[in-house]
N, C-alpha and C positions, 0 to 999 in steps of 0.2 A: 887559783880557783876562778872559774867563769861570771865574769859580773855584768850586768844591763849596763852598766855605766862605758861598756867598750863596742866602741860600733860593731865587729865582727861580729860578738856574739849577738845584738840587737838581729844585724842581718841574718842569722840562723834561726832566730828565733820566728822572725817573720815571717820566715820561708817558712818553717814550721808551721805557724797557724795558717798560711795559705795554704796548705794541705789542707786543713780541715773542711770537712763540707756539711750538708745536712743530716747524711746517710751515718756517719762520723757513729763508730760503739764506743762505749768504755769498757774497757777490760776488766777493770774493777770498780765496784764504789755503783753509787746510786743516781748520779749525774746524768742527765741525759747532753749530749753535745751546746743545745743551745745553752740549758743550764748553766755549765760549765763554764761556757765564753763569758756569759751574764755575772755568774760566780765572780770571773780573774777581771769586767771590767770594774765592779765594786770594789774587788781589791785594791785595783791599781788607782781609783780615786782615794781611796785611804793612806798608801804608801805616799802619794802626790801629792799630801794634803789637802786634798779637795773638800776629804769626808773624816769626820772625826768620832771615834768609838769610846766610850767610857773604858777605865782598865778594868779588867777580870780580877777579882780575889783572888783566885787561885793563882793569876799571872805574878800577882803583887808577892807570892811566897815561892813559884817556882819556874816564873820567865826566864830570871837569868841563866840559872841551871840549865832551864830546856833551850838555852838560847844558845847558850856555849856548845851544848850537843850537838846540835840539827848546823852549826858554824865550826865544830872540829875539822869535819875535810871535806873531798867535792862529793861526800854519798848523797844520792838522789834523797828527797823525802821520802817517809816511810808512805804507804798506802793506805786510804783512809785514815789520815791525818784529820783531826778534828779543827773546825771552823769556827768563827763567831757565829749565831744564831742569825744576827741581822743580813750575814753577806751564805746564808742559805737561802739555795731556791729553788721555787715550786713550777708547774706549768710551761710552758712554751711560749714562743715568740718567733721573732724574727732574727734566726742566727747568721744569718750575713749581716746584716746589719749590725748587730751586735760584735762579728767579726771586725768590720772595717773601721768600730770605736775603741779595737783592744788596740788594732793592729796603731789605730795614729796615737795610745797611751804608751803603748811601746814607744815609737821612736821621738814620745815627749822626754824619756830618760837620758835624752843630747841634751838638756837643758835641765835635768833635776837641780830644785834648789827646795828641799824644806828642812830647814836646818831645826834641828830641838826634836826632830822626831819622834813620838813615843806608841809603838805600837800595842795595841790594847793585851797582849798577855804577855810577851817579851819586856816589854815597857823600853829606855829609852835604846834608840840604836843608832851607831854612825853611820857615814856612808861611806866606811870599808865594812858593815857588816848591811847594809843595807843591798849593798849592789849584787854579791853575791846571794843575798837571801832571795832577792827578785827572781833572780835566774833562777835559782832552785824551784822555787813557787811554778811561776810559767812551765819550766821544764817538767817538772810534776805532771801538770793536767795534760801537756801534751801528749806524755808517755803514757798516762791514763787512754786518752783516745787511741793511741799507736800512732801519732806525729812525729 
C-alpha cells in the first residue's frame, strides 16, 4: 500500500497538486478547488499535530470498524466521504497560495513525528495506518479535481 511516509509517493503526489490550477473542477462533491486545497491544508495540520479536534461520538462507537474498512486494501476513498464540520469550507481565496502551504505540508511527512495520535472519529492510529491513510486522503481530492 502507498504511504506519504515514502519519498516516491510524496514526489507523485506533488506532481499531482502542481497540476492543480485555478480553473481546476471537481467531478464530484461540492468543493470548489480553492476549497478543497484549504480543506487538505487543515487536514494535514491535524494529522501533524498542529491542530487538535474533539472525538465524534459516533467515532467513539464505530471508528475502529470504519477504520479497519477504508485500511483493508489500496481502494481509493469512497466519494463524498463525510468531514469534520470544522475542516468544511465556505467562499474563496487564494488557491495558489494555499497550494504552495499543502505542497511544503507534504514534504513535512520526511520528518513526521506525532506519536499518540488520535484522530477525531477513527480515534487512535499508528504510523503504519497513518501513512497509508494520508495517501488515500490527498489521493482522494486529487482524483476529485482529475489530478
Amino acid at each position: 500500500m502507498k504511504s506519504i511516509f515514502d519519498q516516491q509517493t510524496r514526489d507523485e503526489l506533488i506532481g499531482r497538486v502542481n497540476s492543480l490550477n485555478r480553473d481546476s473542477k471537481a467531478q464530484w462533491g461540492k468543493m470548489n478547488v480553492y476549497q478543497m486545497v484549504r480543506h487538505c491544508n487543515l487536514w494535514e495540520d491535524m494529522m501533524q499535530g498542529r491542530q487538535k479536534y474533539k472525538r465524534a461520538f459516533i467515532g467513539r462507537i464505530f471508528g475502529r470498524v470504519a477504520l479497519r474498512r477504508v485500511m483493508k486494501d489500496e481502494s481509493p476513498l469512497a466519494r463524498n466521504t463525510p468531514t469534520l464540520p470544522e475542516l468544511r469550507i465556505t467562499g474563496n481565496g487564494d488557491m495558489v497560495s494555499e497550494r504552495t502551504e499543502w505542497l511544503a505540508k507534504i514534504r513535512d511527512y520526511a520528518n513526521f513525528s506525532n506519536p499518540g495520535f488520535i484522530h477525531p472519529f477513527f480515534g487512535s492510529m499508528t504510523r503504519e495506518q497513518i501513512g497509508p491513510f494520508v495517501y488515500k486522503h490527498i489521493d482522494h481530492h486529487l482524483r476529485q479535481f482529475g489530478a
